[in-house]
C-alpha positions as CSV (number, residue, x, y, z in Angstrom):
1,X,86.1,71.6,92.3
2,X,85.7,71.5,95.9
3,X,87.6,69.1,97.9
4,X,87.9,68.7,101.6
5,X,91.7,70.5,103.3
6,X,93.7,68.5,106.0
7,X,93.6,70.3,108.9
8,X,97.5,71.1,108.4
9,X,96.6,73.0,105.6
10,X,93.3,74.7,107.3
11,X,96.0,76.0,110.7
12,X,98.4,77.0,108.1
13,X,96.3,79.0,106.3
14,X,94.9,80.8,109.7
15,X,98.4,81.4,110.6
16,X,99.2,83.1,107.6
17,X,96.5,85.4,107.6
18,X,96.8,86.5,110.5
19,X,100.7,87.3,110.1
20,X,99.5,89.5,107.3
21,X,96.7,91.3,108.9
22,X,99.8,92.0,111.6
23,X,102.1,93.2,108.5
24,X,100.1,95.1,107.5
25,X,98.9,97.1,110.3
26,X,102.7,97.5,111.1
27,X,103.0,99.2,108.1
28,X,100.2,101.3,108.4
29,X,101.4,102.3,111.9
30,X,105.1,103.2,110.3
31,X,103.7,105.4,107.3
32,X,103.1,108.6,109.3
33,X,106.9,108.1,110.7
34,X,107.8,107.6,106.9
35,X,106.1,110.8,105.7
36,X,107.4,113.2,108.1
37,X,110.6,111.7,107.6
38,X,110.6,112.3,104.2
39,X,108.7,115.8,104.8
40,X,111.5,116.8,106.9
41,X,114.3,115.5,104.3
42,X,112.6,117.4,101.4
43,X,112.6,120.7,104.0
44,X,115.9,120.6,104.5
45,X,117.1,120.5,101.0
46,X,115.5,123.6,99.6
């Protein structure tokens, strides 16, 4: 059932990919931050 996009839809679509690849590799990038964060947290207590 293939049927032909506007090209709306096709931008749209580009856009929102490429917001996710940039989520993403924020979060990626923040998770070493996170860890030692929580690492030193966890330290603390004991």
């Amino acid at each position: 059932m293939e049927k032909d996009q506007c090209p709306h839809c096709v931008k749209r679509a580009k856009e929102d990919a490429r917001r996710e690849e940039i989520n993403f590799a924020i979060l990626v990038a923040i998770m070493p931050l996170m860890v030692v964060t929580i690492m030193g947290n966890m330290g603390l207590f004991h």
